[in-house]
N, C-alpha and C positions, 0 to 999 in steps of 0.2 A: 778434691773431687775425683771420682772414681773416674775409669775407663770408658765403662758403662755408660755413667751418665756424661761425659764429656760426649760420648760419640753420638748420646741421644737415643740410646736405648731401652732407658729407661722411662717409668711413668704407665698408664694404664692400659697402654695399649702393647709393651715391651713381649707379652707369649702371643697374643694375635692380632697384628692390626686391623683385620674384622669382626676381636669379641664384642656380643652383641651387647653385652652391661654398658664396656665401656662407648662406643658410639653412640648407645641411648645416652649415657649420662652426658656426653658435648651436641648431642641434637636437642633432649630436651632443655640446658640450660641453654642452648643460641634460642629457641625458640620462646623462651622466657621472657629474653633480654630484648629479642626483636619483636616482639610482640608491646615489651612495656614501653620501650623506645616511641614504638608508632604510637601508641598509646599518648605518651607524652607530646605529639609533633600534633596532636588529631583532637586531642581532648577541647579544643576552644569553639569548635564547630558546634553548633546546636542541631541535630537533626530534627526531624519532624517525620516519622512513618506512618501513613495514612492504614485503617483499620479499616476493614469489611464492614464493621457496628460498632458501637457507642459505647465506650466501658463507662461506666460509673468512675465519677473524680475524673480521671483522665480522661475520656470524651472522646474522639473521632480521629486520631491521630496518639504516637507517641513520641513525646519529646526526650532525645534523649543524647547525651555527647557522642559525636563523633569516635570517640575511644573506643564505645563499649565494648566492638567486637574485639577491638584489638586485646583488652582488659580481660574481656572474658578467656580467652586463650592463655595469660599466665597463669591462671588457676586450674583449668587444665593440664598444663607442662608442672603446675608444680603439685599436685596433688599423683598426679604419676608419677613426677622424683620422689615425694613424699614415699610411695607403695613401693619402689623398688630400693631405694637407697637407704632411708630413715630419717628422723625428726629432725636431729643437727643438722645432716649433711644439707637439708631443705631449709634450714633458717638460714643458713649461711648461703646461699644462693641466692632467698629472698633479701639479707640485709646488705649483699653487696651490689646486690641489683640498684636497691636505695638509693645506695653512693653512687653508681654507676647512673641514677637519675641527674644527676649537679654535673656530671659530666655532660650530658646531652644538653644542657640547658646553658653550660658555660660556652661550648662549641657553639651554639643557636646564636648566642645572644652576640658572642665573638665575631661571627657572622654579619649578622644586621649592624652590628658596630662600625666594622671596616666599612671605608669608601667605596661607592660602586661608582664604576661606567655607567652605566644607563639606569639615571634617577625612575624612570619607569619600572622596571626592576627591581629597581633596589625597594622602592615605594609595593611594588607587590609583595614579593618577597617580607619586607615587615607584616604587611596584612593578614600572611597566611601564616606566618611563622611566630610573628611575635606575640610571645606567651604572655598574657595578664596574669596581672598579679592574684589575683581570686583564683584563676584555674589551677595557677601553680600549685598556691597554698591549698587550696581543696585536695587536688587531687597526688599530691605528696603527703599529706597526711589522711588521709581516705587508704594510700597504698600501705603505710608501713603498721597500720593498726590492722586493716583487714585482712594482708597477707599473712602477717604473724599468726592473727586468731583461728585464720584457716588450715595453719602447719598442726597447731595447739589443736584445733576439735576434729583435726584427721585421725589424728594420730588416739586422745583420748578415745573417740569412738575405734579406734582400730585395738586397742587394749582391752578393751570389753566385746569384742567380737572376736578377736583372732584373726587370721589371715582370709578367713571367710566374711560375705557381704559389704565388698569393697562398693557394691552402689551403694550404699547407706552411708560411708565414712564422704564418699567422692561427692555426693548431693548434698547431705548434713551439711558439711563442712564447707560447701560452696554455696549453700544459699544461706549458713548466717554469716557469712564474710561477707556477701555481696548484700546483705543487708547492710551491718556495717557502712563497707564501702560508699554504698546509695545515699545513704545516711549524713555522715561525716563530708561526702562531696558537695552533693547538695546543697548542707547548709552551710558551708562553710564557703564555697565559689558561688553561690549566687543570694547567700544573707549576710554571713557575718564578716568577710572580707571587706565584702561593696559598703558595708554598714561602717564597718571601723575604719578600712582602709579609706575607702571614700574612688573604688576602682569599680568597674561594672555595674550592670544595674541590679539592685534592690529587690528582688522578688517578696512579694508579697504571701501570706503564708496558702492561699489554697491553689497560686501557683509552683507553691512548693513539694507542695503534696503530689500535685500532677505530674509533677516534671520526675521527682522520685517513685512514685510510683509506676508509671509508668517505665522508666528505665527498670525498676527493677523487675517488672512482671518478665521481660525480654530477658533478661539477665539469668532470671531461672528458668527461665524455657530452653536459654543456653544451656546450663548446667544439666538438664534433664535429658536434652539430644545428646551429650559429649560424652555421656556414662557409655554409652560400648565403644566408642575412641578410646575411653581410659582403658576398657577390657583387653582389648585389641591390642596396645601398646602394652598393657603388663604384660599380657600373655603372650604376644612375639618375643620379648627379651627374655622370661623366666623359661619356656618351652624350648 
């Protein structure tokens, strides 16, 4: 081991500790991983957000997990590592974040495990924290098919466009992932888990419909407000 790196001066920040690549690249991956985290801690919540009027299918309200916003924000952070770094350096973010999910859940659960002092406590605590098996399984494979797809059709649309119409790679790419996502969570944490597993309740199919649809209409409304965020952050670090 060199001098260098013994004393720690080496690695991305070694010619400036305020170049701005390298500080995006450890802001945008925390914000990745704090965002999937919450993500994971929030996902068992069902919301309900009340509408002005009455959508079709979905009706007077949106039902949709507790995650979403936090969810919608990795795809943000990773669709701008995507634009500044490239395709590997963003899969490899997205599949260590993965693993980095078994982390969160093994600490959780190690958690609620251990003895508490105050059974009240402890009894909340499981309530708000302790992850079903349906959300888990939904929503860890919802992550690791949608985020891939999302690195995969940024990038494809970014090959056939050039470094020009980055909202097009940034939308495209984030509203068929979060179909996707909608998709494979849905049925998988409130039909085919509670079906096989025999954990949560059973939704029936045209409350399936609602409750995906719904989340996903929000979900692209996200994706559609975040496109000058994404401008904003390429063009602070490239400028």
């Amino acid at each position: 081991m060199s001098s260098r790196t013994a004393a720690g001066e080496d690695g991305p920040f070694r010619t400036d500790p305020l170049d701005r690549s390298a500080v995006a690249a450890v802001a945008l991956v925390t914000l990745f991983t704090v965002a999937l985290a919450t993500a994971q801690l929030t996902a068992a919540k069902v919301l309900a957000l009340p509408l002005p009027f009455a959508l079709p299918v979905v009706g007077a309200e949106i039902l949709l997990p507790g995650a979403a916003l936090a969810y919608a924000l990795t795809f943000l952070a990773s669709d701008c590592y995507a634009e500044l770094y490239g395709r590997r350096a963003t899969q490899v973010v997205v599949n260590v974040a993965f693993l980095a999910n078994f982390l969160v859940l093994a600490l959780v659960w190690s958690t609620l495990a251990a003895p508490g002092v105050d059974p009240e406590v402890s009894s909340a605590f499981q309530t708000a924290l302790g992850p079903a098996a349906n959300i888990v399984a939904g929503s860890l494979l919802a992550y690791v098919v949608s985020q891939n797809w999302d690195v995969f059709v940024f990038h494809a649309i970014r090959d056939r466009t050039g470094e020009g119409m980055l909202w097009l790679r940034n939308i495209g790419s984030t509203a068929t992932s979060q179909a996707i996502d909608t998709v494979i969570f849905v049925g998988v944490a409130f039909y085919a888990a509670p079906l096989l597993l025999g954990v949560g309740p059973v939704f029936d199919p045209p409350a399936l419909l609602a409750l995906g649809l719904g989340q996903y209409l929000l979900k692209l409304a996200i994706a559609l407000l975040d496109t000058p965020v994404v401008y904003l952050i390429v063009g602070a670090v490239r400028n």
